[in-house]
C-alpha positions in Angstrom: -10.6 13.9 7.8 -10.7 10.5 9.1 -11.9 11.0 11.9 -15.3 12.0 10.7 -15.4 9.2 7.9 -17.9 7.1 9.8 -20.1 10.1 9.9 -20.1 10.8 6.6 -20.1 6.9 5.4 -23.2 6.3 8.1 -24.7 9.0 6.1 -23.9 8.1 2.9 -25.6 4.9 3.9 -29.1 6.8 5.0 -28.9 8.5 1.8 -29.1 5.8 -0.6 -31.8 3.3 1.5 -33.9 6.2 1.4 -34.7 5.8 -2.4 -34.2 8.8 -3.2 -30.2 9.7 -3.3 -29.3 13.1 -3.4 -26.3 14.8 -4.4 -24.8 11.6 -6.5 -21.7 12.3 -8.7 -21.2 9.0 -11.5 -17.6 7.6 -11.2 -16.6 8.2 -14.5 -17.2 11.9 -13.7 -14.3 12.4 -11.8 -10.9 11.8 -11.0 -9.6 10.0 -7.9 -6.7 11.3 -5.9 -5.2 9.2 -3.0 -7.8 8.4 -0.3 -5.4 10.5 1.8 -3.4 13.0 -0.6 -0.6 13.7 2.3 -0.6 12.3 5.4 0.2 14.4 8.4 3.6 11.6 8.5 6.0 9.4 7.1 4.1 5.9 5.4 5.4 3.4 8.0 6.3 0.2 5.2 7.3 -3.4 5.8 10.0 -5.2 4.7 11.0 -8.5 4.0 7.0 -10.0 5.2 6.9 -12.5 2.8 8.8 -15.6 2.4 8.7 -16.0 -1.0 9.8 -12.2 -1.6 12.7 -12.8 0.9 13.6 -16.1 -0.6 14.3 -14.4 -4.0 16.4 -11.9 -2.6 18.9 -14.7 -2.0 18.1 -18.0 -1.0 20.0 -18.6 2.2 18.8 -15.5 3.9 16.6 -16.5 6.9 13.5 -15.3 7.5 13.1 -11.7 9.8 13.0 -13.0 13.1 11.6 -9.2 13.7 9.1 -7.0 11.6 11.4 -4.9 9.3 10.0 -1.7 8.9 11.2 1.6 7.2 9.3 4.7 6.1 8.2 7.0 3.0 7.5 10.4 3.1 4.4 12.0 2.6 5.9 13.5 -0.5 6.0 10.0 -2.7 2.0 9.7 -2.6 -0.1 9.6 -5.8 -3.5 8.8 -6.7 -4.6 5.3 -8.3 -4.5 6.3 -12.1 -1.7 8.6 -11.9 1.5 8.4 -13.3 4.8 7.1 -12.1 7.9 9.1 -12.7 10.9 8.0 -14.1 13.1 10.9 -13.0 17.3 11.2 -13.5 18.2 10.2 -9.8 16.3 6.8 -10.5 17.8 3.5 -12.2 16.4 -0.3 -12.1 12.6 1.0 -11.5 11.0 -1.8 -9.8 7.3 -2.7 -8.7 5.5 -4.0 -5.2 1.8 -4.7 -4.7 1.2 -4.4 -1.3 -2.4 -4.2 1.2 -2.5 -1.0 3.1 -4.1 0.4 6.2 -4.8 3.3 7.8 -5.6 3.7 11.0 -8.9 5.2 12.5 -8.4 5.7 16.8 -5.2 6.6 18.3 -3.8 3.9 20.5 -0.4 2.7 22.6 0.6 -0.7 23.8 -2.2 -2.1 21.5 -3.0 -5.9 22.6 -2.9 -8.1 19.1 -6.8 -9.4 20.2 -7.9 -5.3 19.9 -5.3 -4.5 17.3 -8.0 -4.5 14.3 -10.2 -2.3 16.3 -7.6 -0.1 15.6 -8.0 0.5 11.3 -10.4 2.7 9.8 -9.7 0.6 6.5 -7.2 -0.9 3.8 -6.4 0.4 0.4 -4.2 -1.2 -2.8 -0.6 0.4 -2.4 2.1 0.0 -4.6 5.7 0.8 -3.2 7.6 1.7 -6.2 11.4 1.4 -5.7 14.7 2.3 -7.4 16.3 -1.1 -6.8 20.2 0.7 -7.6 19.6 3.6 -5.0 18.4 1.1 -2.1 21.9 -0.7 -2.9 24.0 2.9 -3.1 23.0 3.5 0.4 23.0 0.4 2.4 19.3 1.1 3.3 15.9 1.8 1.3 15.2 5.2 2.4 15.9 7.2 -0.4 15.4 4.5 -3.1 12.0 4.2 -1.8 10.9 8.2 -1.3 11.1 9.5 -4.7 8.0 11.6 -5.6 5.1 10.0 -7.0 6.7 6.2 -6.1 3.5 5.7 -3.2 0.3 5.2 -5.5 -2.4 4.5 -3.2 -6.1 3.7 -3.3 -8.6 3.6 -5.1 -10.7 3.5 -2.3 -10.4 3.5 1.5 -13.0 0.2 2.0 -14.1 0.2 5.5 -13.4 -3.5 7.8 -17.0 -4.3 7.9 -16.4 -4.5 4.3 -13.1 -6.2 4.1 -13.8 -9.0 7.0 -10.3 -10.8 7.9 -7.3 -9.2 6.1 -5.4 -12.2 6.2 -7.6 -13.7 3.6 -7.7 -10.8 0.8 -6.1 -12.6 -2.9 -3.1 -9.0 -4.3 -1.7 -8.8 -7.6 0.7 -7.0 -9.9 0.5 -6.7 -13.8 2.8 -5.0 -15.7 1.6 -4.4 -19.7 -1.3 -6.9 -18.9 1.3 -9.6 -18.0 0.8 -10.9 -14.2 3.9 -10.7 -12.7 3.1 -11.0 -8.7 0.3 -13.6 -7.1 -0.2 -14.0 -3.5 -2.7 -14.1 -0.9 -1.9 -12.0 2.2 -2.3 -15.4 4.3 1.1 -15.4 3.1 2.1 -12.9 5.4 4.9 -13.7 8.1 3.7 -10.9 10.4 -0.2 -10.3 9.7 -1.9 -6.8 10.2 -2.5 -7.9 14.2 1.5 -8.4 14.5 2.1 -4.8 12.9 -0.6 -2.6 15.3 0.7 -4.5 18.1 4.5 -4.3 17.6 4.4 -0.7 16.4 2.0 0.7 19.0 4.2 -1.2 21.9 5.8 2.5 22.8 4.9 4.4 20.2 1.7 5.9 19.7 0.1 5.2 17.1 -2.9 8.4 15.5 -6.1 8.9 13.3 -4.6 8.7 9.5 -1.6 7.0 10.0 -0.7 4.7 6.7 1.0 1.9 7.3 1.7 -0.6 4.1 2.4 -5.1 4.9 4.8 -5.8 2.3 5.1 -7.1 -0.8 5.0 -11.0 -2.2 7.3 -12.5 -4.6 7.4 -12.0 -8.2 9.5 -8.1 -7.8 10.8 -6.8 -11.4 14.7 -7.6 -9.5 14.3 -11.1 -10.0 11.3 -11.8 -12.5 12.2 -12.7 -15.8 10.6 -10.0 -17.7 12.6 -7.6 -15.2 12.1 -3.7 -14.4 9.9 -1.1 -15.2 11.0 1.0 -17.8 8.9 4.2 -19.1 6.1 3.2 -21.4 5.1 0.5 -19.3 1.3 0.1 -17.1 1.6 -1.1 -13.9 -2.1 -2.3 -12.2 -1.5 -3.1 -9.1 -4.8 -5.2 -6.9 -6.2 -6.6 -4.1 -9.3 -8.5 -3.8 -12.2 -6.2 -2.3 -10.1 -3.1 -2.6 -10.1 -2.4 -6.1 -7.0 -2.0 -8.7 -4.5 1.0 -9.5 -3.4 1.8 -12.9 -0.4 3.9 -13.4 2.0 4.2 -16.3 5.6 5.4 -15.9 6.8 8.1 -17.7 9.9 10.7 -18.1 10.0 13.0 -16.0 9.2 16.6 -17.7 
């Protein structure tokens, strides 16, 4: 779990400056599943945390005063290269790149200075959504918890790593074409804001998920639209690798 991660990364570590690596598996040998495959509670999301991404949800709607935040259930996880379902409850299948993190010590009433102190590390996420469900029921819940619609990963990449997480360049291609661009500078509440207004009551534990919103540039209001099945979404983020997941029918 992750509680033991920095165990097992520290000797991971030992094992490859002693020159002689043991036990080493090549990449292409096998097939990544979520960094965590279900977490032990709901993915705790952002809304509305960039401007942008607000903006072109109508553009005389005001900023959040307030982090938004809403949740997915363990159940929507996939891994990075696994497919997106297409199933009969959904209609207007949309895309969100999105940084991720999870955290690593278990903490209440967390000050914003200690806040990173907090994250064992931050993954690519990609918060697939049924745009006409969100609208049915006056809130995302359901239009954002189908199965499969949280593809996470491919790697968990440690802070020492990462270094600020303010500074990290995410995209979204869909076919090949680029259809979201930002930099998580962008951010109206950054990763500090999030630990610190979440943990202020509730306690936050070891594995929790927590995903920062998405930029502008959503399928809703981008000229080349939705998702339909067929399509390959690659979802990025600079140090953290990139996704690949095609949508199909569901079987």
């Amino acid at each position: 779990g992750i509680e033991k991660a920095g165990e097992a990364v520290k000797e991971a570590e030992e094992n490859l400056a002693s020159g002689k690596p043991r036990g080493l598996i090549k990449l292409s040998e096998v097939s990544l599943a979520a960094p965590i495959p279900r977490t032990r509670k709901n993915i705790v999301c952002m809304g509305l945390n960039y401007a942008e991404h607000v903006k072109e949800g109508g553009s005389d709607r005001p900023l959040p005063p307030h982090p938004v935040f809403f949740t997915k259930p363990p159940t929507s996880i996939t891994g990075p290269y696994d497919p997106v379902v297409y199933n009969r409850a959904v209609e207007r299948l949309d895309y969100e790149v999105e940084l991720a993190f999870v955290i690593g010590n278990k903490g209440k009433y967390i000050s914003k200075d200690k806040a990173l102190d907090y994250v064992a590390g931050y993954m690519v996420f990609q918060d697939i959504s049924a745009r006409t469900l969100q609208r049915q029921h006056n809130q995302w819940y359901r239009g954002k918890s189908q199965d499969t619609f949280a593809p996470m990963g491919p790697y968990l990449v440690t802070p020492d790593e990462v270094g600020d997480p303010q500074k990290l360049d995410l995209w979204c291609k869909v076919n090949g074409e680029t259809r979201q661009k930002a930099n998580t500078s962008d951010m109206i509440f950054d990763v500090k804001t999030i630990i610190s207004t979440l943990s202020d009551g509730i306690t936050l534990e070891v594995g929790d998920v927590f995903a920062t919103g998405t930029p502008s540039g959503v399928g809703a209001a981008h000229p080349l639209g939705l998702l339909k099945i067929g399509d390959v979404i690659e979802t990025g983020v600079e140090k953290l690798g990139v996704m690949r997941n095609e949508v199909v029918s569901e079987k």
